[in-house]
Backbone as JSON Lines, residues from 0, in Angstrom:
{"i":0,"aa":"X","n":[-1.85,13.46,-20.88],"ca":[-3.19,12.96,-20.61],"c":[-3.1,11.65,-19.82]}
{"i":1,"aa":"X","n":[-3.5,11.56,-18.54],"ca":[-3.88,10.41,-17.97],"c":[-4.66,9.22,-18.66]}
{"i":2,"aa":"X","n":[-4.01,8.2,-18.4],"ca":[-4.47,6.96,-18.96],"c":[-4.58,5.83,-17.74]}
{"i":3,"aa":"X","n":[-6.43,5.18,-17.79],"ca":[-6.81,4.41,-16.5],"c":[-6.21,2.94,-16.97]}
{"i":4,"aa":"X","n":[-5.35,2.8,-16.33],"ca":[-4.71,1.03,-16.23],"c":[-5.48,0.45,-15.51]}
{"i":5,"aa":"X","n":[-6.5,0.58,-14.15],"ca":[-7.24,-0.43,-13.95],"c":[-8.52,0.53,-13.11]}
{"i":6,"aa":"X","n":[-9.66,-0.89,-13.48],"ca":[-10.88,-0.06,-12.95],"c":[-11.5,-0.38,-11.25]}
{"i":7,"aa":"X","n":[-12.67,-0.3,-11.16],"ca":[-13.11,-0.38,-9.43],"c":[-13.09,-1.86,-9.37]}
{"i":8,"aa":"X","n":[-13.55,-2.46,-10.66],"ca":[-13.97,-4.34,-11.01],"c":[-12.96,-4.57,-10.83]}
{"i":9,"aa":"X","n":[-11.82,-4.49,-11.56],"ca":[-10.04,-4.54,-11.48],"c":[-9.54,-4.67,-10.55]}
{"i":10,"aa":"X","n":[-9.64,-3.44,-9.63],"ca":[-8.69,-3.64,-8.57],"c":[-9.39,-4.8,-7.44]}
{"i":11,"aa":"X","n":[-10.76,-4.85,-7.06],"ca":[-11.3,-5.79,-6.7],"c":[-11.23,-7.24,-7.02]}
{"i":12,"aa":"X","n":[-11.03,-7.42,-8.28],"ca":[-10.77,-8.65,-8.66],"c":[-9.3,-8.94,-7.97]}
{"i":13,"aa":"X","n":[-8.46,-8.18,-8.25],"ca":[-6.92,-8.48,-8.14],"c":[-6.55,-9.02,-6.52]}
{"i":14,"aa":"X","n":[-7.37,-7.47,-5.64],"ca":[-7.27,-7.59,-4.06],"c":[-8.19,-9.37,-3.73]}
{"i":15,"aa":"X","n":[-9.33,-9.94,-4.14],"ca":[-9.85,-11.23,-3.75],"c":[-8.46,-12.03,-4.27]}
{"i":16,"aa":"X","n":[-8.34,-11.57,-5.48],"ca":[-6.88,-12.85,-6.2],"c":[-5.97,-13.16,-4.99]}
{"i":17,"aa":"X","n":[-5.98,-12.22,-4.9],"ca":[-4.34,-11.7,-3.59],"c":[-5.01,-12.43,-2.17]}
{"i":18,"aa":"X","n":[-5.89,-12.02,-1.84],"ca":[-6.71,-12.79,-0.43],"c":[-6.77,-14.28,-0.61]}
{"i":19,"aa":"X","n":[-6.79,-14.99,-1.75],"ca":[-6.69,-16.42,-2.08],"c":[-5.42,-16.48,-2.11]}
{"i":20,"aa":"X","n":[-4.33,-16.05,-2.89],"ca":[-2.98,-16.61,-2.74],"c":[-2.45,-16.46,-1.36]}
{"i":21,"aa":"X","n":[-3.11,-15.09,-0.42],"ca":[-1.99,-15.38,1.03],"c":[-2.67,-16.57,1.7]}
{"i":22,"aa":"X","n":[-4.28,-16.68,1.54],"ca":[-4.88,-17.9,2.61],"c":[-4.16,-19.16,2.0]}
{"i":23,"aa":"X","n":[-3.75,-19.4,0.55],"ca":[-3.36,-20.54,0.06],"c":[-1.85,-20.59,0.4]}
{"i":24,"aa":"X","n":[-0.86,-19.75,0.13],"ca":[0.26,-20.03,1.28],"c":[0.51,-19.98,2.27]}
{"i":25,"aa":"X","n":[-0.16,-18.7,3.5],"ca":[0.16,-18.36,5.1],"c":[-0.85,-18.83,5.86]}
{"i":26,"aa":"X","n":[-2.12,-19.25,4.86],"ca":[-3.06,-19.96,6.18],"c":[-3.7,-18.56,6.72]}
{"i":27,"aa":"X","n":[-4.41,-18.95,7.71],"ca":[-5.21,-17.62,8.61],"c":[-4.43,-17.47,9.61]}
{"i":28,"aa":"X","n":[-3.98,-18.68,10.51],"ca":[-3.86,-18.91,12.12],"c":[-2.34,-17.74,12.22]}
{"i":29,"aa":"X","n":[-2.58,-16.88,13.02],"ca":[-1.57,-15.82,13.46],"c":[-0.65,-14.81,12.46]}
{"i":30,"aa":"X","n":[-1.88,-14.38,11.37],"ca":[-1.51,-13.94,10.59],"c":[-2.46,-12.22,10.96]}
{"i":31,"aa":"X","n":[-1.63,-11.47,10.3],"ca":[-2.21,-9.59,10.82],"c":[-1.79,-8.97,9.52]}
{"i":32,"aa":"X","n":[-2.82,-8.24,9.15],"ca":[-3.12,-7.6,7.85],"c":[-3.01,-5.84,8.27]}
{"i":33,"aa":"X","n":[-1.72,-5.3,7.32],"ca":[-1.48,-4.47,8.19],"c":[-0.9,-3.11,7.15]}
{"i":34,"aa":"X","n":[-1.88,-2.19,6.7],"ca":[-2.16,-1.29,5.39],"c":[-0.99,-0.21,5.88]}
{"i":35,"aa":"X","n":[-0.21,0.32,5.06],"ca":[0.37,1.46,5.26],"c":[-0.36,2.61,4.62]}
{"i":36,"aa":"X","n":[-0.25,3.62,5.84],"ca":[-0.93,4.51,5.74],"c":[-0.23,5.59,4.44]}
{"i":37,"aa":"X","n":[-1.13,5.7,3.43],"ca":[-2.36,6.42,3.08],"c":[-3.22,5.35,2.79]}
{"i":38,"aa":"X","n":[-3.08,5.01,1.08],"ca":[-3.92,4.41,0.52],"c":[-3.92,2.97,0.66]}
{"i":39,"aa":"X","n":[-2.95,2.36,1.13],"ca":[-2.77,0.89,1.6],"c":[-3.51,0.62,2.44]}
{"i":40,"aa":"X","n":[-4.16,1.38,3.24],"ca":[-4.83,1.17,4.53],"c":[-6.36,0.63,3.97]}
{"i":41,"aa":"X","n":[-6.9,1.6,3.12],"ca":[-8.38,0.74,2.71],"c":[-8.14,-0.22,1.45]}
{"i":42,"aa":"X","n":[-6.97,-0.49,1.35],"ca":[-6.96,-1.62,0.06],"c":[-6.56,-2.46,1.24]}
{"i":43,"aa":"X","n":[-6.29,-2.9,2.33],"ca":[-5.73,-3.76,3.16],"c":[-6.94,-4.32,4.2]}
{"i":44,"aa":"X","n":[-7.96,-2.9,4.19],"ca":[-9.32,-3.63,4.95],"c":[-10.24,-4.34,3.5]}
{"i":45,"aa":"X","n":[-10.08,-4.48,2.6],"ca":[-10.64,-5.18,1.37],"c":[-10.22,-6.54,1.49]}
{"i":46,"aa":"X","n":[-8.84,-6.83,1.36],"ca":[-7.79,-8.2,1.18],"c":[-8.8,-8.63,2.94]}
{"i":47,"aa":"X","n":[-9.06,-7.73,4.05],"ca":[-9.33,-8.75,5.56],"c":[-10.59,-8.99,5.06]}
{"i":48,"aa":"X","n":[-11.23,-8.0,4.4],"ca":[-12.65,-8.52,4.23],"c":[-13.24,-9.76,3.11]}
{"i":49,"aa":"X","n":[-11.98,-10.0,2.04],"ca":[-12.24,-10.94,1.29],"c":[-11.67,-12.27,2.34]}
{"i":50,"aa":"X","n":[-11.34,-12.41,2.88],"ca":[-10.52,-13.47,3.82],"c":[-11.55,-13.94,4.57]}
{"i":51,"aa":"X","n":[-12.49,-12.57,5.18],"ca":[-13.64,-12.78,6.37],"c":[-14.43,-13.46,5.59]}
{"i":52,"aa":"X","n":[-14.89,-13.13,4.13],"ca":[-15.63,-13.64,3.33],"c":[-16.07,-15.35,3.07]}
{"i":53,"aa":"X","n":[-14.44,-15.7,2.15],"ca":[-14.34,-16.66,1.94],"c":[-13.93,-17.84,2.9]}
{"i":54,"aa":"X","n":[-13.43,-17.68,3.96],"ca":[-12.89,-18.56,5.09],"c":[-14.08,-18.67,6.42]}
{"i":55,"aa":"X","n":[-14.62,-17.51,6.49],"ca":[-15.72,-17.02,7.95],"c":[-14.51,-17.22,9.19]}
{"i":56,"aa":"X","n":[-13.47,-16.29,8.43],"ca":[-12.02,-15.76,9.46],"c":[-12.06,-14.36,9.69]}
{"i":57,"aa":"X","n":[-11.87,-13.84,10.77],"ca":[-11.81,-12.42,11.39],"c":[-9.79,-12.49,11.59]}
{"i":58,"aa":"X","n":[-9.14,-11.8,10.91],"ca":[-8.09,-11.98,10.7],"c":[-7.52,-10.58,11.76]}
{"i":59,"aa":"X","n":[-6.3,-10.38,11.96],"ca":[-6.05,-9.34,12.79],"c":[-5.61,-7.83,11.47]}
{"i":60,"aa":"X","n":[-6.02,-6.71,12.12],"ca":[-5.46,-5.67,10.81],"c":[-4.99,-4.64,11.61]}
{"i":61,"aa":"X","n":[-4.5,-3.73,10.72],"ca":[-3.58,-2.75,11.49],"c":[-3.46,-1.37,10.86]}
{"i":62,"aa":"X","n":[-3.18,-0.46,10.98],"ca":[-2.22,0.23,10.02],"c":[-1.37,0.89,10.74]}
{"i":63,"aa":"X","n":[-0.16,1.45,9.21],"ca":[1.18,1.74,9.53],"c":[1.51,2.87,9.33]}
{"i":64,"aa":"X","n":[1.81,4.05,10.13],"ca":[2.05,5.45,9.52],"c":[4.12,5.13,9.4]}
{"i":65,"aa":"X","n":[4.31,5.33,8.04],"ca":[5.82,5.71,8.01],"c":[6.95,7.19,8.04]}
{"i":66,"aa":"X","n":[5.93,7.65,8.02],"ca":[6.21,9.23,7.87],"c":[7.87,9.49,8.72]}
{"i":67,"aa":"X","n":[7.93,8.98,9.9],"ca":[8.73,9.23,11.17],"c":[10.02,8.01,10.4]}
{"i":68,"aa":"X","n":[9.83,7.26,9.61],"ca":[11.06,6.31,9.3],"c":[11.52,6.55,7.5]}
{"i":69,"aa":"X","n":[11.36,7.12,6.93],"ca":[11.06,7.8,5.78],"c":[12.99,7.79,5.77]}
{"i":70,"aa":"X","n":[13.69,8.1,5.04],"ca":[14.99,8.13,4.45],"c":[14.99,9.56,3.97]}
{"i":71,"aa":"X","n":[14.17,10.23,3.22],"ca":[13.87,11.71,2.25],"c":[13.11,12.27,3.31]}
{"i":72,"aa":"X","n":[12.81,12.37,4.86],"ca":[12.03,13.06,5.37],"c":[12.33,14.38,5.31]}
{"i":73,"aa":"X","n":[13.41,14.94,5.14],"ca":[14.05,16.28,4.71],"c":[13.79,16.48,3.89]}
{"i":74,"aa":"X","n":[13.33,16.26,2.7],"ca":[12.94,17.15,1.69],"c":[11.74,16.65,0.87]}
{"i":75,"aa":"X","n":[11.01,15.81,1.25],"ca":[9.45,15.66,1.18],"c":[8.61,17.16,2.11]}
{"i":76,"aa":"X","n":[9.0,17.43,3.26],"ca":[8.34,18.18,3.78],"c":[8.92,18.73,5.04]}
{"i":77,"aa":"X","n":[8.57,20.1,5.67],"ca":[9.12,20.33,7.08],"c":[8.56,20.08,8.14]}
{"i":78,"aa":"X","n":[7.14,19.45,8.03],"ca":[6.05,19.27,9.2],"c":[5.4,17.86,8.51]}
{"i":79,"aa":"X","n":[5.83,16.5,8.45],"ca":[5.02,15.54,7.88],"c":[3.68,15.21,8.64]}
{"i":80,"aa":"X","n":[2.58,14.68,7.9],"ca":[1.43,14.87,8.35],"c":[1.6,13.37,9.06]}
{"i":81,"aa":"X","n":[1.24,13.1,10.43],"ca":[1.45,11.96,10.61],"c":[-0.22,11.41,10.7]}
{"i":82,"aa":"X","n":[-0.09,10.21,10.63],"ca":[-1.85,9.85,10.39],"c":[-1.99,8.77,11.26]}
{"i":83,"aa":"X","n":[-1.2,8.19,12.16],"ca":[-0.82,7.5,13.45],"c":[-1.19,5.69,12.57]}
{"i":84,"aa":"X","n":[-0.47,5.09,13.8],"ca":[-0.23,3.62,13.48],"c":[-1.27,3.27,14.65]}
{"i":85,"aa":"X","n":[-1.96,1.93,14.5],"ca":[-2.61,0.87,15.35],"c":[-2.09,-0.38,14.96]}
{"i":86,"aa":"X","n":[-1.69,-0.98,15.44],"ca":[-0.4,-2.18,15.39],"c":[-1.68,-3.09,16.62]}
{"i":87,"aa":"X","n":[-2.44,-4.25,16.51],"ca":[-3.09,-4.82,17.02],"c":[-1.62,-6.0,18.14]}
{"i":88,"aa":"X","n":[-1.38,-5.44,18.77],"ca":[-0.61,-6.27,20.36],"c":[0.72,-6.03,19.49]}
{"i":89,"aa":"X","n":[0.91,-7.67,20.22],"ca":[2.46,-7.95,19.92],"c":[2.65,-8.42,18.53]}
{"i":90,"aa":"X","n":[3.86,-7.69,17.76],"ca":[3.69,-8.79,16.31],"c":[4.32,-10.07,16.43]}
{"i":91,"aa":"X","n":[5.33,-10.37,17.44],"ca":[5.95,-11.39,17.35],"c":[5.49,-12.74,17.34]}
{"i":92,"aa":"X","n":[6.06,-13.43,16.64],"ca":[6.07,-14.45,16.05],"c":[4.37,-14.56,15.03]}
{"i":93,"aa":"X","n":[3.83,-13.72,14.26],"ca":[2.77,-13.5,13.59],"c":[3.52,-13.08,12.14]}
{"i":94,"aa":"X","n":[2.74,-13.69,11.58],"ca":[3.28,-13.71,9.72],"c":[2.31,-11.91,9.51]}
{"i":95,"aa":"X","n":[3.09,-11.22,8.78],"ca":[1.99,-9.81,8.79],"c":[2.36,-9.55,7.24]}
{"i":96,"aa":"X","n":[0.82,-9.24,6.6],"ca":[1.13,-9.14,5.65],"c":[0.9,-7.53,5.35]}
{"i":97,"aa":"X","n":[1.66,-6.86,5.06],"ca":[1.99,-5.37,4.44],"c":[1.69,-5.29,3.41]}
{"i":98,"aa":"X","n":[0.41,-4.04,3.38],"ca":[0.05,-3.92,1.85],"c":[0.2,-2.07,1.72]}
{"i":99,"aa":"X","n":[0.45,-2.24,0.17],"ca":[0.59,-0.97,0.01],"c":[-0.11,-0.36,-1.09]}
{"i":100,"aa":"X","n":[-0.23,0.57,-1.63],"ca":[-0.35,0.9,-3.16],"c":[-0.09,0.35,-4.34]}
{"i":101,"aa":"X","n":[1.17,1.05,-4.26],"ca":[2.59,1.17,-5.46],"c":[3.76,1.02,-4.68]}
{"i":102,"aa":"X","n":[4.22,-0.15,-5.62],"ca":[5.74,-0.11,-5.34],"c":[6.45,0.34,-6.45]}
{"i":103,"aa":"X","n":[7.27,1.43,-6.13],"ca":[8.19,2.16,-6.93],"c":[9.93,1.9,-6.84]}
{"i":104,"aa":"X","n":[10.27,2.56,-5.76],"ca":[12.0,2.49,-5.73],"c":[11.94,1.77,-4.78]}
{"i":105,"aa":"X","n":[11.13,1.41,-3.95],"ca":[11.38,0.75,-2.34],"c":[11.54,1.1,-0.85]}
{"i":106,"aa":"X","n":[11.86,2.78,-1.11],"ca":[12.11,3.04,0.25],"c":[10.91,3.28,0.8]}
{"i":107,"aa":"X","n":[9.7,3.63,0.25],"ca":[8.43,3.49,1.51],"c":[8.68,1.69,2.29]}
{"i":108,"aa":"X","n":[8.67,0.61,1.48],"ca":[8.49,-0.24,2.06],"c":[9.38,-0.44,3.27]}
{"i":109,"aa":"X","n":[10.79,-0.17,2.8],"ca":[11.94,-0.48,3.48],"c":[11.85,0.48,5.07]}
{"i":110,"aa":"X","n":[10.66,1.74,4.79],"ca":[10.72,2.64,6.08],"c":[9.29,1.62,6.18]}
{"i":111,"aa":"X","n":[8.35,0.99,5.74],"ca":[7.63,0.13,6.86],"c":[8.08,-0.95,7.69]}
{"i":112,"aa":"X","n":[8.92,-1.83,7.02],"ca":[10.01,-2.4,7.6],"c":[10.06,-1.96,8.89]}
{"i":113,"aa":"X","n":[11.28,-1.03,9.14],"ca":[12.08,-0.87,9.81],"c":[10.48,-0.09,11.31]}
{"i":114,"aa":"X","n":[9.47,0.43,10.62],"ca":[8.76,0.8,11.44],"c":[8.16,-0.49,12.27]}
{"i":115,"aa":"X","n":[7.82,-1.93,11.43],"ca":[7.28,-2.6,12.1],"c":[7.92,-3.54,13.06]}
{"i":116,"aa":"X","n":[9.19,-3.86,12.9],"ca":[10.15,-4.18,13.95],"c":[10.11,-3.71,15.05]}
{"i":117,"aa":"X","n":[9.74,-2.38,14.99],"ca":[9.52,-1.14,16.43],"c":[8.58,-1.8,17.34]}
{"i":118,"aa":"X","n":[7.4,-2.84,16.94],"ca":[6.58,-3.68,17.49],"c":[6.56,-5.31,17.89]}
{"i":119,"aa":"X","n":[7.88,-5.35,17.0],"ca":[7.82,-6.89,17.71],"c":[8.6,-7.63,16.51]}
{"i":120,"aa":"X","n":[9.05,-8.89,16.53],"ca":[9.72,-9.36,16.02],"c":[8.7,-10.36,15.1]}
{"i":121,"aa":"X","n":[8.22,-10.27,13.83],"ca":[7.31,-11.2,13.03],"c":[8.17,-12.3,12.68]}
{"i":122,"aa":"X","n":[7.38,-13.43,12.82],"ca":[7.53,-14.79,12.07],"c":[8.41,-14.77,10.87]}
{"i":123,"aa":"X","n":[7.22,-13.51,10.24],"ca":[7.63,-13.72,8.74],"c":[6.65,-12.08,8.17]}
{"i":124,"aa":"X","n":[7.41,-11.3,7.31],"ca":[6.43,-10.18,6.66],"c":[6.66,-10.76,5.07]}
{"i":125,"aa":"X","n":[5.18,-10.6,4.38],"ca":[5.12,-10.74,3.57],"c":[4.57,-9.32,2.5]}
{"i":126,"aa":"X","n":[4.86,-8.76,1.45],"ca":[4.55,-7.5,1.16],"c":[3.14,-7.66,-0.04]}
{"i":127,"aa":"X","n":[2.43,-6.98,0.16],"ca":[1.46,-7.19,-1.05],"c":[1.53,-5.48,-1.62]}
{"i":128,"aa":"X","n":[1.46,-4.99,-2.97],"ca":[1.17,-3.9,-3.48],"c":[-0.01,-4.53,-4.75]}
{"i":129,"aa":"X","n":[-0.34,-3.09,-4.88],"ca":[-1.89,-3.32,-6.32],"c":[-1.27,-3.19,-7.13]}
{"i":130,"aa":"X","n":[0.01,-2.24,-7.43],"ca":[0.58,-2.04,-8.59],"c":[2.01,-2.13,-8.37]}
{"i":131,"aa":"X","n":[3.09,-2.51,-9.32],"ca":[4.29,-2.91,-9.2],"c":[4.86,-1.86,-10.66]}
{"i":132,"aa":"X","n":[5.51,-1.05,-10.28],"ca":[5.84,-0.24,-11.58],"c":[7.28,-0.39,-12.07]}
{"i":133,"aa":"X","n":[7.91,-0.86,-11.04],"ca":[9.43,-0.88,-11.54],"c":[10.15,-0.01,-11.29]}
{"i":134,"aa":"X","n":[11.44,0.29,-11.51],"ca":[12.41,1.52,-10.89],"c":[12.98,1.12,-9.48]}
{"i":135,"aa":"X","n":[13.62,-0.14,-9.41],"ca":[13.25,-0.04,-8.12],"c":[15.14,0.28,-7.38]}
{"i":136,"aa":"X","n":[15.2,0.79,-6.1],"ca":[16.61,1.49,-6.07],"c":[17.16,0.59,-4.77]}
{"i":137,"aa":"X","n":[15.8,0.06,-4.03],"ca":[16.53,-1.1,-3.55],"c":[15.99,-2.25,-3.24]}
{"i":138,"aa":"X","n":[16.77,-3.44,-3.25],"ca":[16.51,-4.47,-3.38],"c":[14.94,-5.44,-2.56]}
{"i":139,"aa":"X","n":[14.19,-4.74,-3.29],"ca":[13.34,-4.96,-2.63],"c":[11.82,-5.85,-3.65]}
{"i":140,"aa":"X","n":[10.84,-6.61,-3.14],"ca":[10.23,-7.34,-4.56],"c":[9.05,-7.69,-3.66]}
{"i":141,"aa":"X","n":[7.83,-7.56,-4.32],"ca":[6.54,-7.79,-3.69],"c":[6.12,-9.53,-3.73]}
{"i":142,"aa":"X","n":[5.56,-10.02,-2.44],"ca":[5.3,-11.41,-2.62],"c":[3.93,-11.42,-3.35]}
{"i":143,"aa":"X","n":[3.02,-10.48,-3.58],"ca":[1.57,-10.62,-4.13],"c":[1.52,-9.07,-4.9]}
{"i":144,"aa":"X","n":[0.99,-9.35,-6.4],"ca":[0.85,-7.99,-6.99],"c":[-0.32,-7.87,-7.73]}
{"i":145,"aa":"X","n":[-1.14,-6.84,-7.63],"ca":[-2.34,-6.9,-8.1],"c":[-1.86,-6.93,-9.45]}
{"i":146,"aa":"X","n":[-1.37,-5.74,-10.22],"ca":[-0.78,-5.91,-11.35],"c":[0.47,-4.83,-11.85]}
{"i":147,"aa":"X","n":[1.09,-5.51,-12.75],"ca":[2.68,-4.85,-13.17],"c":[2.01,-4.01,-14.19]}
{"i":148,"aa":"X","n":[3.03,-2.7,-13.97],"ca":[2.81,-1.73,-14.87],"c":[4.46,-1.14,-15.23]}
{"i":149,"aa":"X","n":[4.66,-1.25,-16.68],"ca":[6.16,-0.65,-16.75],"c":[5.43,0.76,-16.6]}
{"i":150,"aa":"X","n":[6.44,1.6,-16.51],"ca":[6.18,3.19,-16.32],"c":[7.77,3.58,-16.75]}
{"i":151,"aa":"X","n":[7.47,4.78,-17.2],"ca":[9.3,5.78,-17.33],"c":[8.65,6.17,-15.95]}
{"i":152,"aa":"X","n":[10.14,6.91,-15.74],"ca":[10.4,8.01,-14.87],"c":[9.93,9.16,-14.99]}
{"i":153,"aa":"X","n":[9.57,9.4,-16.04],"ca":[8.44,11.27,-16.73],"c":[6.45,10.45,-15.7]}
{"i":154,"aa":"X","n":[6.39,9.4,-15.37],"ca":[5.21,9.09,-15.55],"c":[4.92,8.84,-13.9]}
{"i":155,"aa":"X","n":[3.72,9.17,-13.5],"ca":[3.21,8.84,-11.62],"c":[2.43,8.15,-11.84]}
{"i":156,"aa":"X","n":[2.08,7.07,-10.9],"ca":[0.71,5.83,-11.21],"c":[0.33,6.43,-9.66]}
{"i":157,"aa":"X","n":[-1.01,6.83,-9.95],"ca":[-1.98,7.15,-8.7],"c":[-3.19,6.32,-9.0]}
{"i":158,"aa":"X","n":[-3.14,5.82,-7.68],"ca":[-4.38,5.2,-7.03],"c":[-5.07,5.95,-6.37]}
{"i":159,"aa":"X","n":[-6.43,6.07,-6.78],"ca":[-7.3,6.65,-6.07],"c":[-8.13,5.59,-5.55]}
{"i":160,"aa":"X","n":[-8.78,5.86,-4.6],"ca":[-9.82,5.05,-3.69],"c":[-10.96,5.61,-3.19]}
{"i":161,"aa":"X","n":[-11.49,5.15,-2.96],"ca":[-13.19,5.69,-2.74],"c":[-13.06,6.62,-1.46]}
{"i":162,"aa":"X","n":[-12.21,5.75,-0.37],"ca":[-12.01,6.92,0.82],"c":[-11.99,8.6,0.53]}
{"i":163,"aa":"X","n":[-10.78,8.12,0.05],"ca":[-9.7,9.61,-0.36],"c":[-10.6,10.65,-1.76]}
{"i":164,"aa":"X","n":[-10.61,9.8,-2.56],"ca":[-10.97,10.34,-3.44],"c":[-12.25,9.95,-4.6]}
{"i":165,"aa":"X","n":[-13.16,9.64,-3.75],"ca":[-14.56,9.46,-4.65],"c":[-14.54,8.39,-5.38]}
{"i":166,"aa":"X","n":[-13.4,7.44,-5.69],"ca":[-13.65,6.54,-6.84],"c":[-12.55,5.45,-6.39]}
{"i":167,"aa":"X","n":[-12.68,4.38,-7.37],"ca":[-11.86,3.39,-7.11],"c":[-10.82,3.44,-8.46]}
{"i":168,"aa":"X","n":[-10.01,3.76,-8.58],"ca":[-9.0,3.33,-10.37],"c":[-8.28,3.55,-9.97]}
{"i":169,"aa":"X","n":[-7.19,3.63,-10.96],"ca":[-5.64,3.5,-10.62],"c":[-5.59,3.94,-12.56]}
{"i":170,"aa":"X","n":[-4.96,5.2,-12.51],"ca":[-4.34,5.71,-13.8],"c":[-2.8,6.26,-13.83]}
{"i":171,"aa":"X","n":[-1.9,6.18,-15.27],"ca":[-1.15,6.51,-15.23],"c":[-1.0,8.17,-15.9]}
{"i":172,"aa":"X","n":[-0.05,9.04,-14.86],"ca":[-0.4,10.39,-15.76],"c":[1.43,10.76,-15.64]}
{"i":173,"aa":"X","n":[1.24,11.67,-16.84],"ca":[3.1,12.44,-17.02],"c":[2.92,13.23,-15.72]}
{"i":174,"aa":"X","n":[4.16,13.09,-15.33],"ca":[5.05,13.86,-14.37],"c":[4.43,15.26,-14.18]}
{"i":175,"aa":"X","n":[4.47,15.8,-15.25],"ca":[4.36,17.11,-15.42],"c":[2.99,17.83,-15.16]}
{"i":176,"aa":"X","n":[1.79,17.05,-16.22],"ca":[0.61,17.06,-15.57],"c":[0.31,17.06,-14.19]}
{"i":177,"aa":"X","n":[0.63,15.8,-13.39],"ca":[0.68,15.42,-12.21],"c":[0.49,16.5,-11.21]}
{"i":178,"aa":"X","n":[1.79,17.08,-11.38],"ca":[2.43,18.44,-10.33],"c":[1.83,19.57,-10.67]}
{"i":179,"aa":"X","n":[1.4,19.59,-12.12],"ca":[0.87,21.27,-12.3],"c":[-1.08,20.69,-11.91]}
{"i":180,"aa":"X","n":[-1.56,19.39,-11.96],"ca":[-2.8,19.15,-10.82],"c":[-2.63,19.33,-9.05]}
{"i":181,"aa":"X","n":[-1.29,19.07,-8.91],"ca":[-1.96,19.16,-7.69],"c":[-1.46,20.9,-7.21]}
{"i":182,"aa":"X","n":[-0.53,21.19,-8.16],"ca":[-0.26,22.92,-7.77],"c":[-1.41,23.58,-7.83]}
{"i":183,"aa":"X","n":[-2.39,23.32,-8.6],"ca":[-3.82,24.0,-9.11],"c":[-5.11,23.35,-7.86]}
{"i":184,"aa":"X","n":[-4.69,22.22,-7.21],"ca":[-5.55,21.81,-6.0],"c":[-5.53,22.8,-5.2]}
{"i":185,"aa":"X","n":[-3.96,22.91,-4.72],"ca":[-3.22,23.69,-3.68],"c":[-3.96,25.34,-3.44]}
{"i":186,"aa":"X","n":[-3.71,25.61,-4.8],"ca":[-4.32,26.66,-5.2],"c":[-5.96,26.95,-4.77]}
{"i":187,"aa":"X","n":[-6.43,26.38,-5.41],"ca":[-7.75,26.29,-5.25],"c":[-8.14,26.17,-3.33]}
{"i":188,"aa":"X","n":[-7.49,25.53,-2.54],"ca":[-7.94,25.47,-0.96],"c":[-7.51,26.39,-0.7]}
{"i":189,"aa":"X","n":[-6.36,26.99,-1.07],"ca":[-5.94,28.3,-0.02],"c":[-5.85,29.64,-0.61]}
């Protein structure tokens, strides 16, 4: 049975938290807000819009498809869905802050990485995720976290978002559940 670790108030609260700690360390001036694509992408226009909010700053944003820099692209899938990148100019010398979901083992981040270099050489990347679960396989650690969640390895933390999926939460569900929901999605479209 799925269990909700945080709500629509929650994650909102956390993403403004996070928009105050980067303006209170990186400042605005040549900084690019820059969502990896899926769900990072509308939690990353939230963090520009709390910034636009509180400062009356139009900050630069972006997003990042990693699909093409992926480490497991062989056996995630044989045709990855790519959902394309907009990278606003040059990144170089611009502090960019990368936001994501969930950070789990690290290699999504480590394939945004290596994707955003492809654009330019940053100042400085700083990583933001909503949730921090642990497990991680490489050395890798978020500078801003909405909030820590231990998890086993039997357990998936999905974020849903209003885009994607009608709502804003973030619950934790077993492994097992998980896969036999989305085998029964699968099912159900085709």
């Amino acid at each position: 049975m799925a269990r909700m670790v945080m709500s629509a108030e929650e994650i909102r609260r956390a993403l403004t938290r996070i928009s105050h700690e980067i303006i209170e360390k990186e400042g605005t001036k040549g900084l690019v807000v820059v969502g990896i694509q899926r769900r990072g992408v509308p939690l990353a226009k939230v963090i520009v819009q709390a910034i636009k909010e509180h400062e009356g700053v139009d900050v630069e944003y972006g997003t990042l498809d990693i699909s093409f820099y992926r480490d497991d692209l062989s056996t995630i899938s044989v045709a990855p869905v790519h959902r394309g990148t907009s990278i606003p100019g040059d990144i170089t010398d611009k502090t960019i802050i990368l936001v994501d979901d969930v950070l789990y083992t690290g290699r999504t981040i480590r394939a945004g990485l290596d994707a955003l270099i492809d654009y330019g050489r940053p100042k400085a990347i700083r990583l933001v995720v909503l949730i921090d679960r642990g497990h991680r396989e490489l050395p890798i650690r978020a500078d801003h976290v909405g909030k820590n969640i231990p998890t086993t390895s039997d357990e998936v933390v999905r974020v849903c978002v209003k885009e994607f999926d009608g709502d804003d939460l973030v619950k934790v569900e077993l492994l097992a559940e998980h896969l036999a929901a989305n085998e029964a999605a699968a099912k159900a479209k085709g």
